[in-house]
N, CA, C and O atoms as a GROMACS GRO file, in nm:
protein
  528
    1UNK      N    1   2.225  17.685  10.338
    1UNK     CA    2   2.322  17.791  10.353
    1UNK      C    3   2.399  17.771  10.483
    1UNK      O    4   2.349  17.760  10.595
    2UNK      N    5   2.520  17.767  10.454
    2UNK     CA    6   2.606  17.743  10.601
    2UNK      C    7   2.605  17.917  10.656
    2UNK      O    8   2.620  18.027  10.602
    3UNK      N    9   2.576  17.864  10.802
    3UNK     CA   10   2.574  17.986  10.901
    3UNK      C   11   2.715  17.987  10.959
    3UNK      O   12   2.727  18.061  11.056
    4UNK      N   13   2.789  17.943  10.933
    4UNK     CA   14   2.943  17.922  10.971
    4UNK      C   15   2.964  17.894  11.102
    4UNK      O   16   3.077  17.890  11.150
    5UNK      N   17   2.795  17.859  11.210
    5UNK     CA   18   2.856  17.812  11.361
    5UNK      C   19   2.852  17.679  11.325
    5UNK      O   20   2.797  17.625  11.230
    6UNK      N   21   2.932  17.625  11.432
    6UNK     CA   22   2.951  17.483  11.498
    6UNK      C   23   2.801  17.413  11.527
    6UNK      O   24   2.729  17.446  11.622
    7UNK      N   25   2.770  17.319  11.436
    7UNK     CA   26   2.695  17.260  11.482
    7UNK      C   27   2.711  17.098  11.543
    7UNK      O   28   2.762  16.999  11.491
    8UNK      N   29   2.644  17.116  11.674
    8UNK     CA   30   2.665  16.994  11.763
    8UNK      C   31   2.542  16.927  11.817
    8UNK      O   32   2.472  16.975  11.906
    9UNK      N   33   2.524  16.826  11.765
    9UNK     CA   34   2.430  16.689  11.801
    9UNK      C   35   2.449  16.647  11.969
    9UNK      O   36   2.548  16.582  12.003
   10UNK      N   37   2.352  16.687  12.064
   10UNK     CA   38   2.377  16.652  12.212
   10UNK      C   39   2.261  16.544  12.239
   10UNK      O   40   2.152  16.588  12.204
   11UNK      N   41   2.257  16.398  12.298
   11UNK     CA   42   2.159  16.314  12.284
   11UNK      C   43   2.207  16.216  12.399
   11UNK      O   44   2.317  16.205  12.452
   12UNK      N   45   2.074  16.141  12.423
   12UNK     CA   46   2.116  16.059  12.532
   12UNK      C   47   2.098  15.912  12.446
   12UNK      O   48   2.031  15.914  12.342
   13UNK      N   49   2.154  15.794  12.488
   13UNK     CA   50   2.155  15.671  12.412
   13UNK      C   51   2.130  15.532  12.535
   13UNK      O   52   2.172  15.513  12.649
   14UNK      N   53   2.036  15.450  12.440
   14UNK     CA   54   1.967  15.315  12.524
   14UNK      C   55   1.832  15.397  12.624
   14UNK      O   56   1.751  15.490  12.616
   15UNK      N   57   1.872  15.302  12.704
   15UNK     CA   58   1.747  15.326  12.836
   15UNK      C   59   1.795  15.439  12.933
   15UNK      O   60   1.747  15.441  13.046
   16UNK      N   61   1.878  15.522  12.899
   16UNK     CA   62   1.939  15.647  13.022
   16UNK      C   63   1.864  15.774  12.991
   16UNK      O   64   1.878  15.862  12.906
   17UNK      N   65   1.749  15.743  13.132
   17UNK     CA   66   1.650  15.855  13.112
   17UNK      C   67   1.731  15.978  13.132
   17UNK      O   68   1.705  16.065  13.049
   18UNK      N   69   1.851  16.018  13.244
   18UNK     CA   70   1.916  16.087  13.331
   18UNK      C   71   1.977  16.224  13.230
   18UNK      O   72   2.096  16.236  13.200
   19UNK      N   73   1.864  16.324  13.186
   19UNK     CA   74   1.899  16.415  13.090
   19UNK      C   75   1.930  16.534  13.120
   19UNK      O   76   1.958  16.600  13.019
   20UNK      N   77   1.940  16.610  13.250
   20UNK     CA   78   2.001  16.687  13.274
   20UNK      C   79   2.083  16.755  13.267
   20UNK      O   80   2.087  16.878  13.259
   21UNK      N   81   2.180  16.656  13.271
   21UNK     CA   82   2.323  16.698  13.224
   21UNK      C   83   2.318  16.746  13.073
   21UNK      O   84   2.347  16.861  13.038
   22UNK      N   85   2.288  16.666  13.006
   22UNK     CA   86   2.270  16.715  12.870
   22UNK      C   87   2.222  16.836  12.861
   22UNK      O   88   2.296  16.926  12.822
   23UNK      N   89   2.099  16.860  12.892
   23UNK     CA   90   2.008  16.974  12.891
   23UNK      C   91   2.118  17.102  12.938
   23UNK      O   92   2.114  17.214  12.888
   24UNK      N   93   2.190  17.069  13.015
   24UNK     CA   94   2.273  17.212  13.092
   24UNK      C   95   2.391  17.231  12.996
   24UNK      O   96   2.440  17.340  12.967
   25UNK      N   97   2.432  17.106  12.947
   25UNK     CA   98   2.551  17.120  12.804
   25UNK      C   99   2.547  17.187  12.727
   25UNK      O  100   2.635  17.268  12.698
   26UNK      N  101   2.375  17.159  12.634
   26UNK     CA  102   2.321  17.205  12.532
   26UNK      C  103   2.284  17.392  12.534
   26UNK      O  104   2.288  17.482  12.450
   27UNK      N  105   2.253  17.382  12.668
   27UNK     CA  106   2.263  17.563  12.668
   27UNK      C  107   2.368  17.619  12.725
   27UNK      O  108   2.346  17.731  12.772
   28UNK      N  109   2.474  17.578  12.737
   28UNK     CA  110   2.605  17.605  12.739
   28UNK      C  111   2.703  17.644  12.580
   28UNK      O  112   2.785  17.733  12.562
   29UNK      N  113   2.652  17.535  12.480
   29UNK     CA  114   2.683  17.549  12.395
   29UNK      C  115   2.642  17.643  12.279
   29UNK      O  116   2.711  17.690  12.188
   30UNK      N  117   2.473  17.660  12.315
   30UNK     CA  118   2.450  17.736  12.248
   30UNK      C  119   2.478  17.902  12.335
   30UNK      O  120   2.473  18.008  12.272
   31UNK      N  121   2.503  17.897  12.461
   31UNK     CA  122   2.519  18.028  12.483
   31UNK      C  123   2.664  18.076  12.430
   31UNK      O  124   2.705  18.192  12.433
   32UNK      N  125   2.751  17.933  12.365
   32UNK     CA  126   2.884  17.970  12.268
   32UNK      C  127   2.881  18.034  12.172
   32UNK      O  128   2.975  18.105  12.136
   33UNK      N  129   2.773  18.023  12.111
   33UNK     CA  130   2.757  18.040  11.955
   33UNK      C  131   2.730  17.917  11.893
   33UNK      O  132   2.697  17.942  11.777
   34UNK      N  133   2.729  17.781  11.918
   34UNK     CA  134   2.716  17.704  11.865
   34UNK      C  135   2.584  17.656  11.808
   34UNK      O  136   2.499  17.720  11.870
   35UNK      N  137   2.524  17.577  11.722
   35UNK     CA  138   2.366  17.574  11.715
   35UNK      C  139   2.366  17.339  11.733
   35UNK      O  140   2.394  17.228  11.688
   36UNK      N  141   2.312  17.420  11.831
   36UNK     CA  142   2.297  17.259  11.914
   36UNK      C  143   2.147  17.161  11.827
   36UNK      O  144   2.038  17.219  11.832
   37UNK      N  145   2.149  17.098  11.794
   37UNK     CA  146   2.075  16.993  11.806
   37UNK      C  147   2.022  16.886  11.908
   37UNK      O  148   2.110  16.807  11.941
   38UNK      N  149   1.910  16.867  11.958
   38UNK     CA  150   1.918  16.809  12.104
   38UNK      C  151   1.833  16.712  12.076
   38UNK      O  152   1.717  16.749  12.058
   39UNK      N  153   1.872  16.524  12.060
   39UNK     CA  154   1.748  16.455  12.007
   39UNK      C  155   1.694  16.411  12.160
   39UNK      O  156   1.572  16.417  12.150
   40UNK      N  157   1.714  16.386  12.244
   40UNK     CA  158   1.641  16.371  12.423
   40UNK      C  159   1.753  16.272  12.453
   40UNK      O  160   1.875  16.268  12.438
   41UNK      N  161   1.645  16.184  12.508
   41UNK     CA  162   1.638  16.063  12.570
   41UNK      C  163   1.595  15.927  12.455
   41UNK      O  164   1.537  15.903  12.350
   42UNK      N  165   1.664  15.870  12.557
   42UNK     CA  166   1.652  15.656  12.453
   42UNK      C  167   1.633  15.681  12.290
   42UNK      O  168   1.525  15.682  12.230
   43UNK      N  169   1.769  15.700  12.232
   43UNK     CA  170   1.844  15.717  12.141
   43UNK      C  171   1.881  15.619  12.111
   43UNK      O  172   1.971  15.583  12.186
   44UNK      N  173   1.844  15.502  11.982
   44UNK     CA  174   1.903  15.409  11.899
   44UNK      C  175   2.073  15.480  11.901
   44UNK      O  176   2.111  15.596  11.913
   45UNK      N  177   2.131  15.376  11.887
   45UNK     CA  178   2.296  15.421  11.758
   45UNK      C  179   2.257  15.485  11.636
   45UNK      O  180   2.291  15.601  11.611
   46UNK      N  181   2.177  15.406  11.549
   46UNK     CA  182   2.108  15.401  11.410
   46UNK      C  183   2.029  15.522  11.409
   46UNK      O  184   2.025  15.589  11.306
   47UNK      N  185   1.971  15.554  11.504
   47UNK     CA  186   1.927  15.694  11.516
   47UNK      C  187   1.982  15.802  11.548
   47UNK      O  188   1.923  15.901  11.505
   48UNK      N  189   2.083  15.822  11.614
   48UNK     CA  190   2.165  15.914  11.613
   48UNK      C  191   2.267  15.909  11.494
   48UNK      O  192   2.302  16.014  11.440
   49UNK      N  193   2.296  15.837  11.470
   49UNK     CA  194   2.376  15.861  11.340
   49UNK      C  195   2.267  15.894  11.175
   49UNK      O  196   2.307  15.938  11.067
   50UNK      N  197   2.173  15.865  11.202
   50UNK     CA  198   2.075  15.928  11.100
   50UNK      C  199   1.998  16.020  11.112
   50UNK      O  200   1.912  16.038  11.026
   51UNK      N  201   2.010  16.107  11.227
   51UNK     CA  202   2.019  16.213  11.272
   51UNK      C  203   2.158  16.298  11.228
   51UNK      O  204   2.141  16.395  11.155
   52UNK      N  205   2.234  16.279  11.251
   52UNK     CA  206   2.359  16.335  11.266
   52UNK      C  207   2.406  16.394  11.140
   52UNK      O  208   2.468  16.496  11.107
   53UNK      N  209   2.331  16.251  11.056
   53UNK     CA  210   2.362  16.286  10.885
   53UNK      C  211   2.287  16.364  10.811
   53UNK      O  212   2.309  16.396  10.694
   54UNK      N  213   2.182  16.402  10.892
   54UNK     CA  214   2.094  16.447  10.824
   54UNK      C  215   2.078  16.589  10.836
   54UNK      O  216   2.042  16.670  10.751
   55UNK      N  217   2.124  16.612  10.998
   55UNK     CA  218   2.124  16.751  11.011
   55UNK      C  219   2.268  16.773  10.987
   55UNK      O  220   2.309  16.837  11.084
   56UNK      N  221   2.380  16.749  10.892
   56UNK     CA  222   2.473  16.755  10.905
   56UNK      C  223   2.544  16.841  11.027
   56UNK      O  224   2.564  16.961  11.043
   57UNK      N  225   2.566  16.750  11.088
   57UNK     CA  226   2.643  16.785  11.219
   57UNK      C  227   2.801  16.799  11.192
   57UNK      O  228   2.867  16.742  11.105
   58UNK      N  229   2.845  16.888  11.289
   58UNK     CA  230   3.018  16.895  11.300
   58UNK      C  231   3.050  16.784  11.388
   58UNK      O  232   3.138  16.708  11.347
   59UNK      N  233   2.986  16.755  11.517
   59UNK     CA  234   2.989  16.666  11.622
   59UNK      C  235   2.896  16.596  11.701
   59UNK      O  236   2.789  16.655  11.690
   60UNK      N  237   2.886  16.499  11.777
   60UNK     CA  238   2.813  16.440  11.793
   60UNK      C  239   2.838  16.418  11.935
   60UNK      O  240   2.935  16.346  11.958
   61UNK      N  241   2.765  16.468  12.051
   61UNK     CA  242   2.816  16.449  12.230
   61UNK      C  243   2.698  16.399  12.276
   61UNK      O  244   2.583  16.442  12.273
   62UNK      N  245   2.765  16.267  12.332
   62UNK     CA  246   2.683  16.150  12.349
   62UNK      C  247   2.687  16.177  12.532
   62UNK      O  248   2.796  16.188  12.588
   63UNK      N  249   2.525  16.190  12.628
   63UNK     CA  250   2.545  16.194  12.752
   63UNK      C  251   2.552  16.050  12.824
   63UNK      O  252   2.473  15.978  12.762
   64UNK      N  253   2.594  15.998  12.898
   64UNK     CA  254   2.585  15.861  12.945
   64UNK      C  255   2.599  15.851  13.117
   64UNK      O  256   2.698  15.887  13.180
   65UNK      N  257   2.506  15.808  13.160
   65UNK     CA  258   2.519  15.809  13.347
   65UNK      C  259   2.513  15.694  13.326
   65UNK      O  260   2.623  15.665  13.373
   66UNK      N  261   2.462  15.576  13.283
   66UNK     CA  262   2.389  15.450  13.323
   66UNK      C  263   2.477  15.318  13.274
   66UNK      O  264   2.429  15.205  13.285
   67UNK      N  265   2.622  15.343  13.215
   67UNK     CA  266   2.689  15.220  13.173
   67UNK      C  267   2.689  15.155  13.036
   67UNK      O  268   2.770  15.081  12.981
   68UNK      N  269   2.551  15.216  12.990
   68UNK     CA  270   2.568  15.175  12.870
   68UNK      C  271   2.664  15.231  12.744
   68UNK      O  272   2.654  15.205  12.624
   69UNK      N  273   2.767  15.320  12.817
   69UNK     CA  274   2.884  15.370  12.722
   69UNK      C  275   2.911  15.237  12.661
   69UNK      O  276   2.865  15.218  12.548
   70UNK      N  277   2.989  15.129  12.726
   70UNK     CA  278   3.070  15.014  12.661
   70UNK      C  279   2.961  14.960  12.543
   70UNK      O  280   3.027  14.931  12.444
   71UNK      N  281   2.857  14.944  12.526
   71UNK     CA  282   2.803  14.869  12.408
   71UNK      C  283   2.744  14.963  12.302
   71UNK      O  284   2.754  14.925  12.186
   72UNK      N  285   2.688  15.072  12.325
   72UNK     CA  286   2.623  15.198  12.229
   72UNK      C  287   2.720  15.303  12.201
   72UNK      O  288   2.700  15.370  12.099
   73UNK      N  289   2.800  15.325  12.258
   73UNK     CA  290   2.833  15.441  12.199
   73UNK      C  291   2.986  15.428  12.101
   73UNK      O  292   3.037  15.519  12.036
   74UNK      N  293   3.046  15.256  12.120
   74UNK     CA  294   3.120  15.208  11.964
   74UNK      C  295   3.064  15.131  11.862
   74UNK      O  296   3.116  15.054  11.780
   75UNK      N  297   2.933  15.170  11.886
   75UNK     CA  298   2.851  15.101  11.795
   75UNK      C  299   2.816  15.269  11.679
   75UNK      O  300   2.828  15.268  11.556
   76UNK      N  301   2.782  15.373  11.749
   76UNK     CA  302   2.792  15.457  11.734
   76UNK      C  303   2.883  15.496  11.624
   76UNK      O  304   2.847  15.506  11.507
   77UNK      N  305   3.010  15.520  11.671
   77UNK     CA  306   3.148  15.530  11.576
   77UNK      C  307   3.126  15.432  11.449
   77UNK      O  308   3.138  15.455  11.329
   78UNK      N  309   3.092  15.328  11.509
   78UNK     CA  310   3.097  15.185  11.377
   78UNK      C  311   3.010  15.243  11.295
   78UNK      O  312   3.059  15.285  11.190
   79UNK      N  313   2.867  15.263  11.312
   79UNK     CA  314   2.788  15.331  11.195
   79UNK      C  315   2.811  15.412  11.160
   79UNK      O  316   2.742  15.418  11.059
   80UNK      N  317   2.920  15.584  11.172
   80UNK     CA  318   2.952  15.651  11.152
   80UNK      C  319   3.074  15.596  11.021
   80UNK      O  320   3.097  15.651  10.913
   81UNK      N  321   3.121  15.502  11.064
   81UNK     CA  322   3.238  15.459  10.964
   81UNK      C  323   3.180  15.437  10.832
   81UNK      O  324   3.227  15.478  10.726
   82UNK      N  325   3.021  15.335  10.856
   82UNK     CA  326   2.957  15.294  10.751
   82UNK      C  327   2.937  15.322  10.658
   82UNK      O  328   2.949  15.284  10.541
   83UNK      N  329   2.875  15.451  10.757
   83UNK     CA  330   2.799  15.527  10.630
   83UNK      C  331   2.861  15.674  10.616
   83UNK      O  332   2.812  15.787  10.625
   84UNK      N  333   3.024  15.610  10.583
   84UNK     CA  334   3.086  15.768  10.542
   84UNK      C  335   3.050  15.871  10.594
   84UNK      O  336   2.996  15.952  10.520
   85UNK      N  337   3.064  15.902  10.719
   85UNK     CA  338   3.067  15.977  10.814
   85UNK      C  339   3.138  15.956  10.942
   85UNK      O  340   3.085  15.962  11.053
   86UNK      N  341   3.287  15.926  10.913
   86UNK     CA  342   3.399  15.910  11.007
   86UNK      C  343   3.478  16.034  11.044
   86UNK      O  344   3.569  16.040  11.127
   87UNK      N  345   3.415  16.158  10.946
   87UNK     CA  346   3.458  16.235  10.984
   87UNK      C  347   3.393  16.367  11.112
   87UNK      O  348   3.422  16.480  11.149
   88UNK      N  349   3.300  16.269  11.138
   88UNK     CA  350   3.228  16.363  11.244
   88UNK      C  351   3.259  16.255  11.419
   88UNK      O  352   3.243  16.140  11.461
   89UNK      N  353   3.310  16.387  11.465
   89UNK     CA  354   3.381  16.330  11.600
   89UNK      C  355   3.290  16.328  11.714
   89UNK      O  356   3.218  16.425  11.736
   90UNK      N  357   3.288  16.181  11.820
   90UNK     CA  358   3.194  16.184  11.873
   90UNK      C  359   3.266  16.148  11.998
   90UNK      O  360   3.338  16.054  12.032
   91UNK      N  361   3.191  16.330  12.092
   91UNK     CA  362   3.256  16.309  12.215
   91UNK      C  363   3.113  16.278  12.322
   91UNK      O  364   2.998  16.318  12.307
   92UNK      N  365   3.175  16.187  12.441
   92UNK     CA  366   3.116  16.153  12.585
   92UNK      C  367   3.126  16.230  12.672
   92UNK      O  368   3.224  16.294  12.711
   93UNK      N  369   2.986  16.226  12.718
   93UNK     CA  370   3.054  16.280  12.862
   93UNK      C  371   2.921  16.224  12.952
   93UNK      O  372   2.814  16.179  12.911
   94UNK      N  373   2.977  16.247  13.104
   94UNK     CA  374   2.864  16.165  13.171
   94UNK      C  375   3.014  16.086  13.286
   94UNK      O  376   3.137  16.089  13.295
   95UNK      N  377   2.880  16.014  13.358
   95UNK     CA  378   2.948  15.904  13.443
   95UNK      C  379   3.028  15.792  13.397
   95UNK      O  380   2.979  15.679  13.389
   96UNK      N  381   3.150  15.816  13.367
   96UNK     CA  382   3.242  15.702  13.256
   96UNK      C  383   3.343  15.689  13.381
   96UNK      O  384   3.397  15.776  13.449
   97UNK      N  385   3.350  15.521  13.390
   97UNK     CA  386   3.462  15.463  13.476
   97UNK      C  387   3.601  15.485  13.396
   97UNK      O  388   3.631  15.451  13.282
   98UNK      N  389   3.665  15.542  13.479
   98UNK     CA  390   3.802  15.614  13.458
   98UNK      C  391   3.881  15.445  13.361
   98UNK      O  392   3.955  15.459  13.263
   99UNK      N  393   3.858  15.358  13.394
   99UNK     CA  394   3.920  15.219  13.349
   99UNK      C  395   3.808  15.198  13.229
   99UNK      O  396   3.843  15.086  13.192
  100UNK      N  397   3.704  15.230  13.150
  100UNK     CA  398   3.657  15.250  13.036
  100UNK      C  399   3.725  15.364  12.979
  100UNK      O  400   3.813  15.315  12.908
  101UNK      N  401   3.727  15.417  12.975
  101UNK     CA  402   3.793  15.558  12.914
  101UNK      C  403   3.892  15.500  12.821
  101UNK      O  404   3.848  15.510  12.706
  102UNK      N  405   3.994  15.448  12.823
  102UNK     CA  406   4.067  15.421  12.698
  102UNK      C  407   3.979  15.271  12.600
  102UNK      O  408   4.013  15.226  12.491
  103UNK      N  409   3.879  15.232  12.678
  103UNK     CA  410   3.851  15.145  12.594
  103UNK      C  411   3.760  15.217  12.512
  103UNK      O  412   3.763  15.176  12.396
  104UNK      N  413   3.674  15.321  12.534
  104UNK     CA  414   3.548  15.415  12.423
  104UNK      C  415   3.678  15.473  12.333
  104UNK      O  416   3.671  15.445  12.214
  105UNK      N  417   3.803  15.554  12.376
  105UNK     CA  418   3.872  15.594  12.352
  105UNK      C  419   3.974  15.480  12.184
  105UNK      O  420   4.007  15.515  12.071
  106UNK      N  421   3.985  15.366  12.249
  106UNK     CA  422   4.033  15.285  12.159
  106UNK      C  423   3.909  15.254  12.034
  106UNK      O  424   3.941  15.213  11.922
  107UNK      N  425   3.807  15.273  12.063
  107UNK     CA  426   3.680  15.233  11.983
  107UNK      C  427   3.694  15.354  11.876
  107UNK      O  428   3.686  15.325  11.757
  108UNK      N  429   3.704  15.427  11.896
  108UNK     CA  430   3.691  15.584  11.835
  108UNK      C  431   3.671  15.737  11.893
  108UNK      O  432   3.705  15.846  11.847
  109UNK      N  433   3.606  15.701  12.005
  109UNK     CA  434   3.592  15.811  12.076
  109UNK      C  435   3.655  15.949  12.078
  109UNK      O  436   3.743  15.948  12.165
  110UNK      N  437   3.646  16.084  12.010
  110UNK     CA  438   3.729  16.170  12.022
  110UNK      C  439   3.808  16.211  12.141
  110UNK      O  440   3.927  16.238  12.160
  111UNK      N  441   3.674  16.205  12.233
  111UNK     CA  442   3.730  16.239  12.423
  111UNK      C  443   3.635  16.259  12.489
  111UNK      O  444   3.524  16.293  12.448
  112UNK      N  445   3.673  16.239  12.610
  112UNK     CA  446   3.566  16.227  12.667
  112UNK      C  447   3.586  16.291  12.815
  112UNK      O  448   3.694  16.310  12.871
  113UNK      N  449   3.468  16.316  12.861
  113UNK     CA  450   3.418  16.460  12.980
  113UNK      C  451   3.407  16.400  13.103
  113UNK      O  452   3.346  16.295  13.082
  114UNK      N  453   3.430  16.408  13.206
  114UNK     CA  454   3.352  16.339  13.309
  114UNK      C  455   3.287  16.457  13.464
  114UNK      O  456   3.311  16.577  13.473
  115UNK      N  457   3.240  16.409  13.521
  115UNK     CA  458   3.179  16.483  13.595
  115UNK      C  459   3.237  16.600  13.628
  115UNK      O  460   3.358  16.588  13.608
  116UNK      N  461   3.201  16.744  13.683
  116UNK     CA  462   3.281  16.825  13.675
  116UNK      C  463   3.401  16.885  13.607
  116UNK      O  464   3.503  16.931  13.658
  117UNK      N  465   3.368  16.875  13.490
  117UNK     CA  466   3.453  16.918  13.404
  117UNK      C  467   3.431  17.056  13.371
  117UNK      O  468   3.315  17.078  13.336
  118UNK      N  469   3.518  17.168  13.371
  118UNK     CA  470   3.464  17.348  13.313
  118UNK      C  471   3.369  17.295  13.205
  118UNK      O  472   3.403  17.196  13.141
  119UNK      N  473   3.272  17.347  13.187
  119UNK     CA  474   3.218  17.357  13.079
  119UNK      C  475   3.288  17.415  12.948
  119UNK      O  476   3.264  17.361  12.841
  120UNK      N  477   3.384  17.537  12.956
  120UNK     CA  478   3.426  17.615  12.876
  120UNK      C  479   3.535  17.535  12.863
  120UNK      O  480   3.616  17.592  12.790
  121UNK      N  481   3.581  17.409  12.907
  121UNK     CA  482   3.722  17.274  12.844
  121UNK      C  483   3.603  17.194  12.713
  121UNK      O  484   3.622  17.142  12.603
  122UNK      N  485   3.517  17.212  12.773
  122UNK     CA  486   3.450  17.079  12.616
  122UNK      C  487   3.402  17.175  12.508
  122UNK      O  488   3.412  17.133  12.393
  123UNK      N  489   3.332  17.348  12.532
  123UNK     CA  490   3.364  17.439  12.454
  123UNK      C  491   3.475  17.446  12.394
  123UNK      O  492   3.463  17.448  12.271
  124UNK      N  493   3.602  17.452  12.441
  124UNK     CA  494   3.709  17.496  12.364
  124UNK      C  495   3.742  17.389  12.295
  124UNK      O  496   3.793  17.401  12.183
  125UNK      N  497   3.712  17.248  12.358
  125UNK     CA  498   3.773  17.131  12.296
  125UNK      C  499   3.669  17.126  12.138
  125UNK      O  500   3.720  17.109  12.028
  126UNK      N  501   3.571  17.137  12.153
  126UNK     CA  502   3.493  17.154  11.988
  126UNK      C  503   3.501  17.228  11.939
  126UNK      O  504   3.446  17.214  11.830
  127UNK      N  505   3.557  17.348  11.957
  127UNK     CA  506   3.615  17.455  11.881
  127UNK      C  507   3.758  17.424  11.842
  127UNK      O  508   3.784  17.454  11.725
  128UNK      N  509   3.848  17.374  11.906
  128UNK     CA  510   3.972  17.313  11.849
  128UNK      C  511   3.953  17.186  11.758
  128UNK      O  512   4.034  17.171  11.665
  129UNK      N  513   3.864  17.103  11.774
  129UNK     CA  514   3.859  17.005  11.725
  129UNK      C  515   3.770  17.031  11.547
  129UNK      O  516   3.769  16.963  11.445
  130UNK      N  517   3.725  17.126  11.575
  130UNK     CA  518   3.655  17.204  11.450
  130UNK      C  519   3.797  17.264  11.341
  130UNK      O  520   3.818  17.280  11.221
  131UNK      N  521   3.840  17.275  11.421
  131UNK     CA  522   3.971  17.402  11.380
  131UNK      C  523   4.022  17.288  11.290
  131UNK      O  524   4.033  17.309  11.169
  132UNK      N  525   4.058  17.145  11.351
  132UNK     CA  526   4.177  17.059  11.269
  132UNK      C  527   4.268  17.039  11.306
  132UNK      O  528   4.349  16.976  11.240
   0.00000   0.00000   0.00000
């Protein structure tokens, strides 16, 4: 039965223990209304996207401090393409070098967050991005 909130997949990916951030996202979002899904820490691609499918997710916000944005998280998108699920948008946020940013961005990336960002800009941005 759809509950008609936003549901959003928040997870960390590779070896980036650094979950905090996530953790403070995830009850941000749900203090939106949203109903968060939170898989932790050291997150396959293959696992988050079979996650994602399973709990059918609206979105998918990938945390990243540690660099490993450039190799996991357009690998990410790529399995999303695979397995017919290109329509679920997968935003970053975390420590992303301002000169990566259009390259996650060129990969698929919906958009992406970086340190100090309002919380209530990546709220509104998944609520617009829900909208269409």
């Amino acid at each position: 039965m759809d509950s008609g909130k936003i549901k959003v997949l928040i997870t960390k990916v590779g070896l980036d223990s650094h979950d905090r951030g996530a953790k403070v996202i995830t009850a941000f979002l749900r203090e939106a209304g949203m109903e968060v899904v939170y898989l932790g820490r050291h997150q396959t691609p293959e696992g988050i996207v079979k996650a994602a499918i399973h709990e059918d997710v609206d979105v998918i916000g990938v945390s990243c401090l540690c660099g490993e944005h450039l190799p996991l998280v357009p690998k990410i998108v790529e399995l999303l393409r695979e397995n017919s699920a290109r329509h679920i948008p997968v935003i970053v946020g975390g420590v992303i070098p301002r000169e990566d940013i259009p390259i996650v961005r060129n990969a698929g990336v919906s958009e992406v967050f970086l340190p100090g960002t309002p919380v209530n800009k990546i709220v509104e941005y998944i609520q617009a991005v829900q909208k269409g």
